[in-house]
Backbone as a printed PyTorch tensor [residue, N CA C, xyz], in Angstrom:
tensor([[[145.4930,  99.1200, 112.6510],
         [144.4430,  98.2680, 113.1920],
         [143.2000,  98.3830, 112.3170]],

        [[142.7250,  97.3790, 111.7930],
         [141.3470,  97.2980, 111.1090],
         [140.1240,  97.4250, 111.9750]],

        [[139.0950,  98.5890, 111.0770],
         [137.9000,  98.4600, 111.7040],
         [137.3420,  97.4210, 111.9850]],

        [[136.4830,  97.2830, 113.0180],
         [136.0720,  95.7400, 112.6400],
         [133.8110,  95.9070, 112.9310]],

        [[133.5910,  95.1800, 112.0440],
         [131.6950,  95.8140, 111.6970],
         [131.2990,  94.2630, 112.6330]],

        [[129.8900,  94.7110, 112.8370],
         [129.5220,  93.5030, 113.6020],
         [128.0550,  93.6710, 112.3810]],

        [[127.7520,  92.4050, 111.8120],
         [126.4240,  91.8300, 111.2790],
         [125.7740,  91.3180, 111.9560]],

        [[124.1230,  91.7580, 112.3350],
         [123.1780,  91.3550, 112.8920],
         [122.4080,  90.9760, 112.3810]],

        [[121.6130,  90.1060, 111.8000],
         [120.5440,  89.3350, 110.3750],
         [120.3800,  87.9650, 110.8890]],

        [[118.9650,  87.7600, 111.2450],
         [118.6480,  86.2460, 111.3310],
         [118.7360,  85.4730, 110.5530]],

        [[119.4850,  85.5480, 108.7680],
         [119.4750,  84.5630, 107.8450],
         [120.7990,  84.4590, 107.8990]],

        [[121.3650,  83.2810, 108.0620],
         [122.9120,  82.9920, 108.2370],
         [123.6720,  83.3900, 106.6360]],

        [[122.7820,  83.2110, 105.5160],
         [123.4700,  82.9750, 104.3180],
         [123.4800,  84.7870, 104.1320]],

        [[122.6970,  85.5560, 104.8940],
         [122.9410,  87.1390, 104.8640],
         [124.6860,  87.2750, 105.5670]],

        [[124.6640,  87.1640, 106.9220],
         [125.2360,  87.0360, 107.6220],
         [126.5060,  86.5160, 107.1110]],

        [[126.8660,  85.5280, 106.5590],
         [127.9500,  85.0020, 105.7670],
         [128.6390,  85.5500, 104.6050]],

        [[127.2050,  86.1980, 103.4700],
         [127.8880,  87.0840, 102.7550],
         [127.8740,  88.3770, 103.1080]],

        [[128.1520,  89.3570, 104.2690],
         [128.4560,  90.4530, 104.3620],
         [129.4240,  90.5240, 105.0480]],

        [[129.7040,  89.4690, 105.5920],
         [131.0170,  88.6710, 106.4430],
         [132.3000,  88.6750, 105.5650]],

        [[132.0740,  87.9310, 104.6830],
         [132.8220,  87.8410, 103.4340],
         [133.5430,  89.0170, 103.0740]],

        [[132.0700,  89.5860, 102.4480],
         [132.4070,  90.9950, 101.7030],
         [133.2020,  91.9610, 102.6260]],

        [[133.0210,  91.9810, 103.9330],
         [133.7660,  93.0140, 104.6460],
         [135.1910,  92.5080, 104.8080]],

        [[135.5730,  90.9610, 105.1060],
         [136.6910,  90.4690, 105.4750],
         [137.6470,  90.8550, 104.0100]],

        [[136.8180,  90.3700, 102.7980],
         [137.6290,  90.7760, 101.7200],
         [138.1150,  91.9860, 101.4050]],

        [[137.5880,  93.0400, 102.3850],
         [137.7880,  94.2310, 102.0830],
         [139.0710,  94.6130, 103.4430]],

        [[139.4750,  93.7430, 104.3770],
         [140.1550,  94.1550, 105.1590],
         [139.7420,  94.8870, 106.7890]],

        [[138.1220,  94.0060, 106.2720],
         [137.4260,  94.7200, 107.8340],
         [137.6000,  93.5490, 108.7480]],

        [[137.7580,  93.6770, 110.3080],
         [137.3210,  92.7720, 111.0790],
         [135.7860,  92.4510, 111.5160]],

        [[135.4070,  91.3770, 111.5630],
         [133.9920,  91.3780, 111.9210],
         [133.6830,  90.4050, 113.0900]],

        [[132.8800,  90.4840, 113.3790],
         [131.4970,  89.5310, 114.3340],
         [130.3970,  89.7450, 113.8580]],

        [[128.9770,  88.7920, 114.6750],
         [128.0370,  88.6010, 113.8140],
         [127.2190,  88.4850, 115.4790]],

        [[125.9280,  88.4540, 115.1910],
         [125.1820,  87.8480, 116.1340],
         [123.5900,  87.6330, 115.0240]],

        [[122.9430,  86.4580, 115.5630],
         [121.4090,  86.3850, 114.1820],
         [120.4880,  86.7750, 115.2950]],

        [[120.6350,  87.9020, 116.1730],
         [119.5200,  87.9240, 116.6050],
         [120.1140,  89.0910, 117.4580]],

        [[118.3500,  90.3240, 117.9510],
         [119.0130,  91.2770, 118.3630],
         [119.4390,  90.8860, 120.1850]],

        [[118.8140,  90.3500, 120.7090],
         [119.0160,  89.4800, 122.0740],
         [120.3140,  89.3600, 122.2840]],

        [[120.7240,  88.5650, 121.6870],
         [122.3330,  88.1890, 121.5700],
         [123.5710,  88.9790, 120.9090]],

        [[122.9770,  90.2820, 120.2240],
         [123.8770,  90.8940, 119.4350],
         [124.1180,  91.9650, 120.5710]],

        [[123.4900,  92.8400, 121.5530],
         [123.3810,  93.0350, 122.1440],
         [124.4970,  92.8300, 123.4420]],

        [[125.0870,  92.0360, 123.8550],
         [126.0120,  91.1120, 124.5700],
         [126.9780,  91.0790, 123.6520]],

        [[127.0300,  90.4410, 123.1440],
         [128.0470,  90.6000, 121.6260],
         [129.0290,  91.9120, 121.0400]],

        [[127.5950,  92.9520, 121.4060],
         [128.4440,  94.2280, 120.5280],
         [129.0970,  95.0850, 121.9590]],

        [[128.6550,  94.6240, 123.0990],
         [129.3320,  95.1690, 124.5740],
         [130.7460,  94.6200, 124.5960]],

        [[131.0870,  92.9750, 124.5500],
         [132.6330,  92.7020, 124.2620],
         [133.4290,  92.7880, 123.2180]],

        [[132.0810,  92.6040, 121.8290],
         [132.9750,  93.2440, 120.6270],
         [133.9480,  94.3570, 120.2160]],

        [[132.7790,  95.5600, 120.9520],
         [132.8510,  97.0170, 120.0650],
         [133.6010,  97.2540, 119.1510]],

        [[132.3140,  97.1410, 118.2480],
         [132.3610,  96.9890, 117.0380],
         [132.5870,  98.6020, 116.2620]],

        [[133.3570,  98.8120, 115.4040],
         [133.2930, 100.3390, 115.1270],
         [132.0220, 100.7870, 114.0370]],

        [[131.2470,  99.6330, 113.6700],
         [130.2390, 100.1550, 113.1020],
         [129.1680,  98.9670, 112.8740]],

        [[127.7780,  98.7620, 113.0880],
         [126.9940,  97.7550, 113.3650],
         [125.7360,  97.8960, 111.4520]],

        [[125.6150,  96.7000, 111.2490],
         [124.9420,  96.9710, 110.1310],
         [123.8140,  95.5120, 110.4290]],

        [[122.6410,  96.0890, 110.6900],
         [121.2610,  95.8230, 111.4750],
         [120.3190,  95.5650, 110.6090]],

        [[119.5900,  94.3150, 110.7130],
         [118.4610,  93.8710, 110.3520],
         [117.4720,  94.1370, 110.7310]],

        [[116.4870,  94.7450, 110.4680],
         [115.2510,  95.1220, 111.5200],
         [113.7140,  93.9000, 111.8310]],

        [[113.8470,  92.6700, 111.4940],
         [112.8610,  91.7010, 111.5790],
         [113.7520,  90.8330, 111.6870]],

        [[113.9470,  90.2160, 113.2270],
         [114.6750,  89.5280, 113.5690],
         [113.7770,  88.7550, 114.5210]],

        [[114.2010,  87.2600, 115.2370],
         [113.2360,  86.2490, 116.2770],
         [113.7100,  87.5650, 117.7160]],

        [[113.4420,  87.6370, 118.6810],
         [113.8080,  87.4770, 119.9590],
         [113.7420,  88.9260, 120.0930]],

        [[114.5130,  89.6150, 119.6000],
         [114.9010,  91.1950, 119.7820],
         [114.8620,  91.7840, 118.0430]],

        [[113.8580,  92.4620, 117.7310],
         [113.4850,  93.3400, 116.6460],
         [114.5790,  93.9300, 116.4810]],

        [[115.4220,  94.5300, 115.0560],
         [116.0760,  95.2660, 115.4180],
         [115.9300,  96.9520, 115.9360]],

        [[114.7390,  97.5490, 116.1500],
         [114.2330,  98.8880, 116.2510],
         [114.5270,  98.4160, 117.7670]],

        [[114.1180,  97.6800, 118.2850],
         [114.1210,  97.4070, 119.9630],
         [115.7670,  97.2200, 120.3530]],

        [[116.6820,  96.7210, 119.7620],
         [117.9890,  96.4020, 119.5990],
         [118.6630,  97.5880, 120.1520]],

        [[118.2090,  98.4810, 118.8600],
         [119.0810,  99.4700, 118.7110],
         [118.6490, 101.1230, 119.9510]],

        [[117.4760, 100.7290, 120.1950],
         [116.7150, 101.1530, 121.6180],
         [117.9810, 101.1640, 122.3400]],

        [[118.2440,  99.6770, 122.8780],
         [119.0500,  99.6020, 124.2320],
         [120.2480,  99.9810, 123.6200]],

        [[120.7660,  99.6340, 122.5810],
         [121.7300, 100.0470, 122.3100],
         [122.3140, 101.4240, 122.3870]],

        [[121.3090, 102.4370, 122.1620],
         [121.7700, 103.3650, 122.1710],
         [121.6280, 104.0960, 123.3070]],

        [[121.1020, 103.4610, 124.5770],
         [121.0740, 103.9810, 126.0880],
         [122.6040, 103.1260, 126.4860]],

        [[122.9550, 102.3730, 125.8910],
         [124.3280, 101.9570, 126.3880],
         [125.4980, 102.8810, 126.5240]],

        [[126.4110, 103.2600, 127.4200],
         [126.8940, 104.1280, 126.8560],
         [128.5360, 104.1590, 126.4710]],

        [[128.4500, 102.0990, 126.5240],
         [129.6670, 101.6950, 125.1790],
         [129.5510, 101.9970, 124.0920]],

        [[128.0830, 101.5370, 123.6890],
         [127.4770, 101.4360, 122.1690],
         [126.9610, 102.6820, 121.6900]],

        [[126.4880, 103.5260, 122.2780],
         [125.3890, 104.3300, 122.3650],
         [126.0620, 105.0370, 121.0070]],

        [[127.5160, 106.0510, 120.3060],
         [127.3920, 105.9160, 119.4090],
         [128.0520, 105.5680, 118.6200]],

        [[127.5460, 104.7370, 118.4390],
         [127.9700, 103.2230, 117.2240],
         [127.1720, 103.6450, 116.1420]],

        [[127.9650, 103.7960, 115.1890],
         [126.8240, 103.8880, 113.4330],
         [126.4020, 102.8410, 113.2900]],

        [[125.2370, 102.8350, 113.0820],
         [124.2960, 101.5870, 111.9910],
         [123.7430, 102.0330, 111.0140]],

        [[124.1580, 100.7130, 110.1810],
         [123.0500, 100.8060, 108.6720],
         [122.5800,  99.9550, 108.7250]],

        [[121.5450, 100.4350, 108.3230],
         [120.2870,  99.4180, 108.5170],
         [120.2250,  98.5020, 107.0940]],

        [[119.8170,  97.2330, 107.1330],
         [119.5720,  96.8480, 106.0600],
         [118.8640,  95.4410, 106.0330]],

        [[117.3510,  95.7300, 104.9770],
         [116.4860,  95.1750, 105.7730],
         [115.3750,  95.0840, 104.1610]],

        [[114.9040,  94.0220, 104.0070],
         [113.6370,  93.3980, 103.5190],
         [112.0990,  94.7900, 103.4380]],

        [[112.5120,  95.1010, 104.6220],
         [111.1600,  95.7210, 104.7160],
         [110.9660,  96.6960, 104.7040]],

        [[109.3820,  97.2780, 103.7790],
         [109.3180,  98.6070, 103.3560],
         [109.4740,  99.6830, 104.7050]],

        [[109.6720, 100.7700, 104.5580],
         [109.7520, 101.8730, 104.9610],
         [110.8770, 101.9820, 106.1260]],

        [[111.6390, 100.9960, 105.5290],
         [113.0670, 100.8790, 106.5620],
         [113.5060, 102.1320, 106.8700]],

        [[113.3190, 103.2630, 105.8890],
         [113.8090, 104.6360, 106.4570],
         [113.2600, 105.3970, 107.8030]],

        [[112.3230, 104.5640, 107.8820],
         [112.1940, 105.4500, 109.1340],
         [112.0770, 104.5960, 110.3750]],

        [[112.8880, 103.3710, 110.4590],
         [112.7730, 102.7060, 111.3950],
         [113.4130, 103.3640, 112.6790]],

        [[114.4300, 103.2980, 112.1360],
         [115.9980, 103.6460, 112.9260],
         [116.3140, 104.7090, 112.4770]],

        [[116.0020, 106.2430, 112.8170],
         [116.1870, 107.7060, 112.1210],
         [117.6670, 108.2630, 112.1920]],

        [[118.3890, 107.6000, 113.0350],
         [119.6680, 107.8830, 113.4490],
         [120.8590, 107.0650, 112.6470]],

        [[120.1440, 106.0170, 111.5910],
         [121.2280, 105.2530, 111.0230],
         [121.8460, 105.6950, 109.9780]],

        [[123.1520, 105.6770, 109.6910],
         [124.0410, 106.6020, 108.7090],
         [123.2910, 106.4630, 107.9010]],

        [[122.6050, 104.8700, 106.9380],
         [122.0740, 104.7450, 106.1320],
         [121.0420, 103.4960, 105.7010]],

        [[120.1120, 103.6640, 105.6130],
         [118.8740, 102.2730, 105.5410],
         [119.0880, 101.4270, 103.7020]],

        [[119.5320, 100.3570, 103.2680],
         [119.8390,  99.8370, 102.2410],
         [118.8210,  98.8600, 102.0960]],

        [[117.7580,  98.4350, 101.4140],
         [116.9810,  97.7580, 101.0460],
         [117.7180,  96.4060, 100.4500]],

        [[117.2530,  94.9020, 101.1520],
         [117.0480,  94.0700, 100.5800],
         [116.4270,  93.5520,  99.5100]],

        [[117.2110,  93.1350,  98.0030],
         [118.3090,  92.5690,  97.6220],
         [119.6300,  93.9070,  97.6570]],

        [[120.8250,  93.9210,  97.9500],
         [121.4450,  95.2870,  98.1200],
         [122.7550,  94.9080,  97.1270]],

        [[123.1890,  96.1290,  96.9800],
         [124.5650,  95.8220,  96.3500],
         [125.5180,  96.0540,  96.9630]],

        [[126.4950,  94.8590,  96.8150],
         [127.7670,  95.0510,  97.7590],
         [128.6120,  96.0330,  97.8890]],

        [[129.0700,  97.0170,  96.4800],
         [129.6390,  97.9230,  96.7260],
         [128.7530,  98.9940,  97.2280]],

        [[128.0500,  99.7440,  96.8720],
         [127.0930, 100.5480,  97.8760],
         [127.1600,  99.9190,  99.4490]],

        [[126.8000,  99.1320,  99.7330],
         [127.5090,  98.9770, 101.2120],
         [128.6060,  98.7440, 101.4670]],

        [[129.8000,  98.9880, 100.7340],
         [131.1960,  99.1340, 100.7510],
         [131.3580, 100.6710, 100.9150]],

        [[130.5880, 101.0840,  99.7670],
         [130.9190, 102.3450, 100.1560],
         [130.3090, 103.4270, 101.2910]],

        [[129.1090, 102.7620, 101.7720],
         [128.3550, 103.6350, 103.3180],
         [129.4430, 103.5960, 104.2470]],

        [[130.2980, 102.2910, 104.4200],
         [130.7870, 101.7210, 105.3530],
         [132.5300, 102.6760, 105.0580]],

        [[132.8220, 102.8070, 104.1510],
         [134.3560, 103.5030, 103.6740],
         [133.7890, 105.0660, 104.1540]],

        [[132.9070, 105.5080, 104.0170],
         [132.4220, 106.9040, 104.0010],
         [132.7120, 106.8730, 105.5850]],

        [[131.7060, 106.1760, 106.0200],
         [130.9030, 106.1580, 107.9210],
         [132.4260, 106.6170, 108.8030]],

        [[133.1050, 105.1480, 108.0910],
         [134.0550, 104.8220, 109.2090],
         [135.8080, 105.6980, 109.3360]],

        [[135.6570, 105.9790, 107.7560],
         [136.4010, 107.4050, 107.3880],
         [136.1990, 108.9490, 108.0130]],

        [[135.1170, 109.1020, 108.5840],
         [134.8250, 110.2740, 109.3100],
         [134.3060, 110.2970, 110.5760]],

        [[134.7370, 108.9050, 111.4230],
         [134.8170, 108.4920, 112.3740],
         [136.1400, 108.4900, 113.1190]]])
């Protein structure tokens, strides 16, 4: 059975290529562009590992990952964060790993082979 990652990113063309990149790699995925809705999403998904935008419309992802982690489907679910904005490291202190926007695909190939390998 394939892992399967859920992408959270309000830019669809983000969202599409990490979609890609994971499917090509043999991951299953879902998506949600917003943390509101990802939220709901990652409760029927469960997803074995969530990779989070943190400046999103509706639900921030720092607020996201709040409820998320009082859930106690989700609660622990790895996230990597990956995100535009400075000091992403200390948004989310609990995320396997924070990757700065523009990112490289294999480096998040490989957070995600590491994470879900010792999971």
């Amino acid at each position: 059975m394939a892992y399967k990652i859920m992408v959270i990113d309000d830019d669809p063309d983000i969202v599409d290529y990490l979609v890609s990149i994971f499917e090509d790699n043999d991951y299953e995925t879902c998506k949600a562009y917003d943390g509101h809705d990802a939220l709901e999403i990652a409760r029927s998904e469960r997803p074995d590992l969530i990779t989070l935008d943190l400046e999103m419309p509706k639900e921030w992802g720092p607020r996201f990952y709040r409820h998320m982690s009082k859930d106690p489907v989700l609660q622990n679910t790895p996230v990597l964060v990956i995100s535009g904005l400075s000091g992403i490291h200390l948004a989310i202190k609990k995320a396997v790993a924070t990757i700065n926007k523009p990112f490289d695909p294999d480096k998040v190939l490989d957070i995600v082979r590491t994470t879900l390998s010792e999971g």
